[in-house]
C-alpha positions as CSV (number, residue, x, y, z in Angstrom):
1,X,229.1,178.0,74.0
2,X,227.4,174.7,72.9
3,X,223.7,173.7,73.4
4,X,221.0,171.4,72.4
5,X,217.9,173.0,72.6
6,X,214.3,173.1,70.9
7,X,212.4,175.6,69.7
8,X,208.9,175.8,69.7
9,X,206.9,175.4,66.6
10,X,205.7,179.3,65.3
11,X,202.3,179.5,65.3
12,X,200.2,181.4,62.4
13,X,197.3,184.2,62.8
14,X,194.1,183.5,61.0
15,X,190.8,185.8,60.8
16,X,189.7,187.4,64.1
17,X,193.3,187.1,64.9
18,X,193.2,183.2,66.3
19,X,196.8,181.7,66.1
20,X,197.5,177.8,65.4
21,X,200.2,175.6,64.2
22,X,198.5,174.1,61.2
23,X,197.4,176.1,58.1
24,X,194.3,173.5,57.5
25,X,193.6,173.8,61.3
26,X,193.0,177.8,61.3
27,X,191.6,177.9,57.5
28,X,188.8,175.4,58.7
29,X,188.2,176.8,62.3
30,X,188.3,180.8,61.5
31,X,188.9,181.4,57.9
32,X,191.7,183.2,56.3
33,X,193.5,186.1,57.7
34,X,191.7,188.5,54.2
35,X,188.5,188.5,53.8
36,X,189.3,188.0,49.8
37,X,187.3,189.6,47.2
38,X,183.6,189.3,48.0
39,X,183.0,188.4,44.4
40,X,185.1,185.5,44.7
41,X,187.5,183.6,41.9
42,X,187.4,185.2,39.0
43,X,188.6,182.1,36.7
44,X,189.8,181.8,33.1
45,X,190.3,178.2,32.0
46,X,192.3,177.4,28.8
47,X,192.9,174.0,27.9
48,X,191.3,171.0,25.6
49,X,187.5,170.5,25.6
50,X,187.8,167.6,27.6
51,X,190.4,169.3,30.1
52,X,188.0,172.4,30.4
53,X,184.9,170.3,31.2
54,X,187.3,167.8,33.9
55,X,188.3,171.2,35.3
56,X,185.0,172.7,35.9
57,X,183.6,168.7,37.4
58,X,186.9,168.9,39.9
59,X,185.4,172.3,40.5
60,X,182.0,171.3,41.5
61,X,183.9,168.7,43.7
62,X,185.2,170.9,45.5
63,X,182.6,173.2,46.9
64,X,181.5,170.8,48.7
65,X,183.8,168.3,51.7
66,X,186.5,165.8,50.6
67,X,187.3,163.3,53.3
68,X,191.2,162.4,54.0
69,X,192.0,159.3,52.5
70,X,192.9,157.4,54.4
71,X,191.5,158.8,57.2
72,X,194.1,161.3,59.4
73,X,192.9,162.1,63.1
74,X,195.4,164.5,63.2
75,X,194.3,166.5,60.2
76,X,191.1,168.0,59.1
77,X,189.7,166.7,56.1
78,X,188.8,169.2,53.5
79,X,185.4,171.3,54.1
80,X,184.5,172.5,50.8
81,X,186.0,175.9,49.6
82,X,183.6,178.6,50.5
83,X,183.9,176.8,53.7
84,X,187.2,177.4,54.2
85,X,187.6,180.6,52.2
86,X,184.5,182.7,52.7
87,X,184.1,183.6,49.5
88,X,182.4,181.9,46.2
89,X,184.2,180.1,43.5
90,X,181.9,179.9,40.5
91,X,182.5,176.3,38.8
92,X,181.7,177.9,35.7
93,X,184.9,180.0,34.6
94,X,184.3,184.0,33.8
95,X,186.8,182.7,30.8
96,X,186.7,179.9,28.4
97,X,189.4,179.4,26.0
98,X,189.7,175.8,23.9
99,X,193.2,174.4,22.4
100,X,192.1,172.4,19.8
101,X,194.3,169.0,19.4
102,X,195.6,169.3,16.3
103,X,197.7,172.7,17.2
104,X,198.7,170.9,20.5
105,X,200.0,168.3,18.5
106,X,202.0,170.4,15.6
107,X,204.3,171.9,18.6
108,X,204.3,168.5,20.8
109,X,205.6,166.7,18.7
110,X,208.6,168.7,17.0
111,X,212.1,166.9,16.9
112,X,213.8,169.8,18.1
113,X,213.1,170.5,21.8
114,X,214.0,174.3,21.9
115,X,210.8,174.9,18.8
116,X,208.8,172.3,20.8
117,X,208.8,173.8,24.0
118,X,208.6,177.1,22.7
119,X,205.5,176.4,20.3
120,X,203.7,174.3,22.7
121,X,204.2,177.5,25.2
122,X,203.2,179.8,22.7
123,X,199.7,177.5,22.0
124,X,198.7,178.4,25.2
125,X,200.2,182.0,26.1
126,X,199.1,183.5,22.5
127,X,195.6,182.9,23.4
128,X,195.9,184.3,26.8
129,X,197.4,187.6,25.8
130,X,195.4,187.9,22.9
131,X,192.3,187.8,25.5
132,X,194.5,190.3,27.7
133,X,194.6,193.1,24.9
134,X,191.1,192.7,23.4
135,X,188.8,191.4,25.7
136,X,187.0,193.2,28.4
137,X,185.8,190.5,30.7
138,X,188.7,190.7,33.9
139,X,190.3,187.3,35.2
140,X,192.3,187.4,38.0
141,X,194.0,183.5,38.0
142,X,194.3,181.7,34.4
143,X,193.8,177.9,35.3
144,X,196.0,176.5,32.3
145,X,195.1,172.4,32.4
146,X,197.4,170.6,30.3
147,X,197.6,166.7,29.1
148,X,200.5,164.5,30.6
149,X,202.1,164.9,27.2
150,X,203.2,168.6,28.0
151,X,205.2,167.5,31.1
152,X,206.5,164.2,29.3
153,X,207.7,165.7,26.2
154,X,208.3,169.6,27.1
155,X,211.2,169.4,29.7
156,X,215.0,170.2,29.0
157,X,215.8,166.3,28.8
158,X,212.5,165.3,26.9
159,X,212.7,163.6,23.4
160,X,209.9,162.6,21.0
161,X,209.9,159.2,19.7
162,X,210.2,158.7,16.2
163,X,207.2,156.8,15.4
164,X,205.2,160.2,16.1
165,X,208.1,162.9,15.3
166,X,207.5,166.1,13.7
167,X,210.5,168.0,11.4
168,X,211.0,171.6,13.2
169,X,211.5,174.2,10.6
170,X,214.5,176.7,11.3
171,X,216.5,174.2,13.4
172,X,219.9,175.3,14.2
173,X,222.4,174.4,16.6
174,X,222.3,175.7,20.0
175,X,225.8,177.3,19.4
176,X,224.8,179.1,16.2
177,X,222.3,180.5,18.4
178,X,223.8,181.7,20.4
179,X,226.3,183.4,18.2
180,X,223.7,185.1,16.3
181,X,222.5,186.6,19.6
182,X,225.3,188.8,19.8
183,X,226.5,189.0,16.3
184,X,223.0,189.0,13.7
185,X,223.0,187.7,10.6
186,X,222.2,189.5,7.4
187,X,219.3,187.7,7.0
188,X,216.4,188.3,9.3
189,X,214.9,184.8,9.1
190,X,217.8,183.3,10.6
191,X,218.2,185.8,13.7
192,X,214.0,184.8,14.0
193,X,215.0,181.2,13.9
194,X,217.1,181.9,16.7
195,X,215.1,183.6,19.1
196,X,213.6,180.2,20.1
197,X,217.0,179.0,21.7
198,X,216.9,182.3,24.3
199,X,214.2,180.2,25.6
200,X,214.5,177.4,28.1
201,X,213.0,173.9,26.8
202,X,210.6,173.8,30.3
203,X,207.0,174.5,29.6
204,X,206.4,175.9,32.9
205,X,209.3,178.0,33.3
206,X,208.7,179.2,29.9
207,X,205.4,180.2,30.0
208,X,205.4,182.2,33.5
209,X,208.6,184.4,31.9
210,X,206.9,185.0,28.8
211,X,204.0,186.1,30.7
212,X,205.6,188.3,33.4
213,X,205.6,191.5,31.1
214,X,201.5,190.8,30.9
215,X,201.2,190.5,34.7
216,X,198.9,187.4,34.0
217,X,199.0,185.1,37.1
218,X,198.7,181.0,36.1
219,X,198.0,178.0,38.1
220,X,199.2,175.1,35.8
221,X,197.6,171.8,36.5
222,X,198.1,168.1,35.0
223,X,194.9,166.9,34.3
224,X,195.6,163.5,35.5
225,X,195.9,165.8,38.9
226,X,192.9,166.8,39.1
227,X,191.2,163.6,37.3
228,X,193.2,161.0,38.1
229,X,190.4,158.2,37.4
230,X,190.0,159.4,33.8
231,X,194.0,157.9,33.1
232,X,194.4,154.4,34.1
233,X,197.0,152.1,33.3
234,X,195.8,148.5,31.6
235,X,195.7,147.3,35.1
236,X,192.8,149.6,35.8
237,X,194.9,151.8,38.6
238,X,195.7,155.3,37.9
239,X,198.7,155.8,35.0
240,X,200.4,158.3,37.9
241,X,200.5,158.9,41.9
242,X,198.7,161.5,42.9
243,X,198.3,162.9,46.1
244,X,195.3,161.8,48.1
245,X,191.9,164.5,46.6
246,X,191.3,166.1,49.9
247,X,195.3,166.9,50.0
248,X,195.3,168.3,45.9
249,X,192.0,170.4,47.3
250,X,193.9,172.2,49.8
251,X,197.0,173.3,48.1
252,X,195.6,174.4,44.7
253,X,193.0,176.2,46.3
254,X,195.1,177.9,49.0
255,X,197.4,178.7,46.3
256,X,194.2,179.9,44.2
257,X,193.4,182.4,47.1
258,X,196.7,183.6,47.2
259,X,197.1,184.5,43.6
260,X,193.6,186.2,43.5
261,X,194.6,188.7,46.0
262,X,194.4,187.1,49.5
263,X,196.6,185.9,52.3
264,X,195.5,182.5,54.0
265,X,198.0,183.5,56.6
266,X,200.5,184.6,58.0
267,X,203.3,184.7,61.1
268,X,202.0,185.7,64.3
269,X,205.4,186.2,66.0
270,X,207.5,188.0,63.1
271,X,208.5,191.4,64.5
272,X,207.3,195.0,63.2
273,X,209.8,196.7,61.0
274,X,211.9,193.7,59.7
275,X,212.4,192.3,55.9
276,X,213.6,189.4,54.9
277,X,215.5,188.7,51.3
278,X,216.7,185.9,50.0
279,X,219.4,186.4,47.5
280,X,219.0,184.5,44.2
281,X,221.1,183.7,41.4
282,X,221.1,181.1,38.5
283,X,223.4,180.6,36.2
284,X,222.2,182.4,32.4
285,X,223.4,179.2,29.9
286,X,221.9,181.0,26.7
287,X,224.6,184.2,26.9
288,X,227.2,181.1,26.4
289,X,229.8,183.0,29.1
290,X,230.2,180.1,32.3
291,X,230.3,183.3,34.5
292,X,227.0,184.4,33.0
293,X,224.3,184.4,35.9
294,X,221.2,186.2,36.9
295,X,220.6,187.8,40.1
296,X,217.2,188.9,41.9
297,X,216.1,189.5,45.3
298,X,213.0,187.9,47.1
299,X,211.8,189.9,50.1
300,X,209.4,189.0,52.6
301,X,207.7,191.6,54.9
302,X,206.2,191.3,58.3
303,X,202.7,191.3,56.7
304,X,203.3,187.4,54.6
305,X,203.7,189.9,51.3
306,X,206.9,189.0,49.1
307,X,208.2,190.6,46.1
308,X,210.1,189.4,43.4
309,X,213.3,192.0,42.3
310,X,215.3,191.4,39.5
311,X,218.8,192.5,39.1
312,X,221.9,192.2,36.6
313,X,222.8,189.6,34.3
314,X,226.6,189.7,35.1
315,X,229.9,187.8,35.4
316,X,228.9,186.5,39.0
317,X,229.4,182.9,38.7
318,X,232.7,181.4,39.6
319,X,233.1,178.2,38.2
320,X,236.6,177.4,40.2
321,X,234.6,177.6,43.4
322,X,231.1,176.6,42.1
323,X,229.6,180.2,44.0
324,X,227.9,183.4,42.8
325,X,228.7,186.7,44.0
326,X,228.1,190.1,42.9
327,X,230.4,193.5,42.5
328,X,229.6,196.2,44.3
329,X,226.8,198.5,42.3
330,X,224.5,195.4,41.0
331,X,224.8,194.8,45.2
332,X,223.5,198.3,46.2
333,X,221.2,198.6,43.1
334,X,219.6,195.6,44.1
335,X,219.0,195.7,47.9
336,X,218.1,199.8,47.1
337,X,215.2,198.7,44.8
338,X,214.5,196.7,47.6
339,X,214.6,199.0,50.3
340,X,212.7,201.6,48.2
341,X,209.6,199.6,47.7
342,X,209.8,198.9,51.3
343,X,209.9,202.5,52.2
344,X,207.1,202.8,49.5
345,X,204.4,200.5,51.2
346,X,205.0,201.6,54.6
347,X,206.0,205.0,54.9
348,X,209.5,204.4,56.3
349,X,212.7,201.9,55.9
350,X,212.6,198.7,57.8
351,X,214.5,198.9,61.2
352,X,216.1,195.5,60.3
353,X,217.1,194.3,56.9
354,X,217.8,190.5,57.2
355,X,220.3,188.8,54.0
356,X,219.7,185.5,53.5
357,X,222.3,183.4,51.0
358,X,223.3,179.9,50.1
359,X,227.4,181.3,50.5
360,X,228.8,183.4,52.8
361,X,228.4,187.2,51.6
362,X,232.0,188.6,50.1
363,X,233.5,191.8,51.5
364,X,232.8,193.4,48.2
365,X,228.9,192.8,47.9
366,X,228.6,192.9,51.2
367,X,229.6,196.9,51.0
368,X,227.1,197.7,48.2
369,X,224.0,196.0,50.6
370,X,225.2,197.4,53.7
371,X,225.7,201.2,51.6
372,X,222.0,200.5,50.2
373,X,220.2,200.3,53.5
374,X,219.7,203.3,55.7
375,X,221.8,203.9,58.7
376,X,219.1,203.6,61.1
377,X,218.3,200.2,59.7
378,X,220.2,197.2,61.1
379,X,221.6,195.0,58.5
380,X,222.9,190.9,59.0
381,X,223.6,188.5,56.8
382,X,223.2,185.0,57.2
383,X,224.3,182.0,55.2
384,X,221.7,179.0,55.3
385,X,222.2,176.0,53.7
386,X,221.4,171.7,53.8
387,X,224.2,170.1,55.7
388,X,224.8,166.1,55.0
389,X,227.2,165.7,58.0
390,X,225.6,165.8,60.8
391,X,222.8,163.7,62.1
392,X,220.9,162.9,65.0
393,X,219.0,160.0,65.7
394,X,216.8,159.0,68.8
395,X,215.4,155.5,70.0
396,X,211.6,154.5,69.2
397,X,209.7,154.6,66.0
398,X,209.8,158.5,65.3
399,X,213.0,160.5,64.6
400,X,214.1,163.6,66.3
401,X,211.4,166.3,66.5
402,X,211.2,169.7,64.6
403,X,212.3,172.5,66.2
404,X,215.9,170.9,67.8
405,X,218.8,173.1,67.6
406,X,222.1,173.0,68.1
407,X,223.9,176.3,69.2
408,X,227.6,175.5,68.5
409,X,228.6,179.5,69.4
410,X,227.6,182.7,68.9
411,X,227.4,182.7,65.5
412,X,226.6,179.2,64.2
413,X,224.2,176.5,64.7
414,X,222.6,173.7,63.1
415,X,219.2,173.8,62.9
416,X,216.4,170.8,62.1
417,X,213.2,172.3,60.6
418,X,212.1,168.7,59.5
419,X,211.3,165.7,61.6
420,X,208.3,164.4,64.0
421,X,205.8,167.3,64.3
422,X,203.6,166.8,67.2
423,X,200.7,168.3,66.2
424,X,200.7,166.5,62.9
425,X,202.0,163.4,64.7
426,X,204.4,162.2,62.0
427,X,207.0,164.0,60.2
428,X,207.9,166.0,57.7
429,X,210.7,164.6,55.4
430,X,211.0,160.9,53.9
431,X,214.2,160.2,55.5
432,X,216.0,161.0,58.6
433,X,215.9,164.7,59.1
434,X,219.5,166.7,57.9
435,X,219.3,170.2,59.7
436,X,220.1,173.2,58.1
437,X,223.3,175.0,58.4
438,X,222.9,178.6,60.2
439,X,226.0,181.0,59.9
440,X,225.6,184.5,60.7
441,X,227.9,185.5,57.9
442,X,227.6,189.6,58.9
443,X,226.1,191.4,61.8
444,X,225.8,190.6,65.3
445,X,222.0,189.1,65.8
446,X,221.3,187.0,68.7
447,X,221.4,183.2,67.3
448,X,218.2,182.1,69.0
449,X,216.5,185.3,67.0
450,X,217.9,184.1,63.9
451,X,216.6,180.4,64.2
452,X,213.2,181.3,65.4
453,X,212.8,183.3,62.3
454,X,213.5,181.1,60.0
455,X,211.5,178.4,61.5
456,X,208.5,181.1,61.3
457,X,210.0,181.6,57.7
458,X,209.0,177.9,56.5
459,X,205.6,178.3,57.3
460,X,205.1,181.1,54.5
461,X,205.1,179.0,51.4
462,X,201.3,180.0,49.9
463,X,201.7,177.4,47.2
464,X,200.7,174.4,49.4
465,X,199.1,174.2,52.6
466,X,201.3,172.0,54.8
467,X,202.7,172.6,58.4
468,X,206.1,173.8,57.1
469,X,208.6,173.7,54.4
470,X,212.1,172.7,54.8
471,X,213.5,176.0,53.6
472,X,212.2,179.1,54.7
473,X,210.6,181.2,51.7
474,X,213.2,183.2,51.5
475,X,215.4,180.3,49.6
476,X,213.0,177.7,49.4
477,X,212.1,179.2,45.7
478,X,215.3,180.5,45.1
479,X,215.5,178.4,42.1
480,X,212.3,178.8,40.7
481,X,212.5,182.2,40.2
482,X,216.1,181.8,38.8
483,X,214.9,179.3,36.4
484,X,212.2,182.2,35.6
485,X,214.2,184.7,35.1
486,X,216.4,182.9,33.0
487,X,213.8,181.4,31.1
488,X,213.7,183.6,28.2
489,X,215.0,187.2,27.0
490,X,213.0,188.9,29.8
491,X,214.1,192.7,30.2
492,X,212.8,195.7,32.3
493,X,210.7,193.6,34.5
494,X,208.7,195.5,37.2
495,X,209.4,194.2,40.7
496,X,206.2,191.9,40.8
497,X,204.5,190.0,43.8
498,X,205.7,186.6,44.9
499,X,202.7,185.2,43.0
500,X,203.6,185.5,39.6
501,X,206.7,183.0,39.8
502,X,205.1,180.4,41.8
């Protein structure tokens, strides 16, 4: 068995139940599948003066159309978001919270990147809890607007220059650290000064972990995103590229409807009864143990809805082979949660439970999912990953379209979910289009099945609003949520939605 065939491109179900290809297409033409909260965005907006008041003019902007620039006659430009979204979005915020510069700077500028990160973090998430536990006034998104300085000086490889350096008090080395978390000093101040280095040195990551046991959903934005014109260069151009205004106006704000409750879409030919879980791991570098990784699940229902499981920090990383794989009860415990909150939403387990992994599932984990799911539910696991070997190529300006597959047996097949997209008339991708490996790893599925799925699967990423991803969802965040989870000491975290990790 060997053929070359293409699929067709999965089309998405919008309000009144109208199906289309493109996201912007159905969003502008019927409006999103929920009807959203008739109340609209209920905002909270912490950040400088300045970056409050460029927030709520970007706001204003907004509400009303932004032209494509340049001009696409393949893609809609952007109508304004009650427009699109049926629902109000007040550009004055429910929530007002101002960082003044001088704290900003005390924790910017700190020589030691584990107290800057975590300081600059804590700037920010202090006051957003604090408003959590004593205010009464409800906010469902926190817009969190931070300077270019945040990005440029709070990321693992970031340094401070010393013209502007700040001395960190409680420095230590990361391995004193991280011998103090398992074996605590006598004096208290130094196991406090270690605390900071459980913490990953990446604003972002940092501050959706330390947030998860609050439940508090963020959209972080670069002002220079949303303002581009207010940060030239001293040739008068902007000091960063940006995507085109109209573009930045549909994902934040599709992302925005998301995270306040609603779903712009979703697949219109996923199949009743069926999850989907991606299989995540990242490696834990603060236990100090190179087998030390995390492990959670991601599964996506029929309905667009995903949920975010943790599982067990554990010895599943093997360096020899560069994998992850887990022992048999953190395998069971973790597609049972799974399975339990499926059962939970919908009255009944799914009739098929589909694994996907970067590595092909081992006997031994493969036992504890397969002993986790019901026996009336169908189980298969399938191994998806980039594959660098093989490529096509076809005469004439445009490469090979989206969709092409090719079936090499039962069980394998590579599959191209990048390239020329007619209805978009260009493609997606900067360079010519790798497929992805497909291996059906456990179970007996029918291939074509298997690679329509996933196809519909990269159409599910809320957090832009594009014709497709790459990945599907089920791994194309794999290691954003890792990086989450292993982003601080986070423990006893409640399976959450999708939402709060993107």
């Amino acid at each position: 068995m060997s053929d070359l065939i293409r699929l067709s491109e999965p089309t998405l179900l919008f309000r009144h139940g109208q199906a289309m290809e493109d996201p912007r297409d159905g969003l502008s033409l019927f409006g999103p599948l929920d009807a959203g909260k008739p109340y609209g965005v209920r905002a909270g907006v912490i950040g400088s003066r300045d970056s409050i008041e460029r927030f709520k003019k970007w706001v204003r902007q907004i509400q009303c159309a932004i032209s494509s620039d340049p001009p696409h006659p393949y893609r809609p430009p952007f109508p304004g978001f009650e427009a699109i979204f049926r629902i109000p979005f007040d550009p004055q915020p429910r929530v007002e919270i101002e960082v003044q510069d001088k704290e900003l700077h005390e924790a910017l500028f700190l020589d030691d990147k584990h107290h800057r990160v975590f300081n600059t973090v804590e700037v920010y998430s202090k006051k957003i809890v604090k408003h959590i536990k004593e205010e009464e006034v409800e906010v469902d998104l926190w817009f969190v607007i931070i300077p270019d300085e945040v990005r440029k000086y709070c990321r693992p490889q970031s340094t401070v220059s010393a013209d502007i350096r700040l001395k960190a008090v409680g420095k230590m080395s990361t391995k004193r650290a991280a011998t103090l978390q398992s074996e605590p000093s006598m004096f208290e101040e130094e196991n406090v000064d270690a605390l900071v280095y459980q913490y990953e040195a990446h604003f972002h990551n940092q501050l959706k972990a330390r947030l998860l046991q609050y439940e508090a959903l963020t959209q972080v934005i670069l002002e220079s995103t949303i303002a581009p014109n207010d940060f030239l260069n001293p040739f008068g151009y902007p000091k960063r590229k940006v995507d085109a205004p109209s573009t930045i106006a549909w994902n934040l704000m599709t992302a925005a409807f998301y995270k306040t409750g609603g779903r712009p879409w979703k697949i219109t030919s996923i199949r009743e009864g069926v999850c989907y879980i991606g299989i995540v791991f990242k490696q834990d570098e603060r236990s100090g143990d190179p087998k030390a990784a995390c492990c959670a699940a991601q599964m996506f229902l029929d309905s667009g809805d995903g949920l975010v499981f943790k599982g067990d920090v554990g010895p599943w990383y093997n360096p020899d082979r560069g994998d992850f794989h887990l022992k048999y009860k953190a395998a069971k415990e973790l597609v049972d949660t799974a399975i339990k909150s499926y059962a939970d939403k919908w009255g009944q387990p799914p009739k098929e439970v589909f694994l996907h992994g970067k590595v092909r599932f081992d006997d031994e984990e493969w036992l504890g999912f397969s002993d986790a799911v019901p026996a009336k539910s169908n189980i298969v696991g399938i191994r998806i990953r980039d594959d660098k070997d093989l490529k096509l190529y076809r005469k004439g300006k445009y490469p090979i379209l989206r969709g092409l597959a090719y079936i090499r047996d039962k069980s394998t097949a590579y599959l191209w979910t990048k390239g020329f997209a007619p209805r978009v008339q260009t493609w997606l991708g900067k360079e010519v289009p790798k497929p992805l490996l497909v291996d059906i790893n456990r179970g007996i599925p029918d291939i074509e099945t298997v690679l329509n799925d996933i196809m519909a699967l990269t159409k599910l990423n809320y957090n832009s609003c594009m014709l497709a991803d790459g990945m599907p969802v089920t791994l194309r965040f794999a290691d954003a949520v890792g990086e989450i989870l292993t982003a601080g000491p986070i423990t006893s975290v409640p399976p959450l939605p999708f939402k709060h990790y993107i």
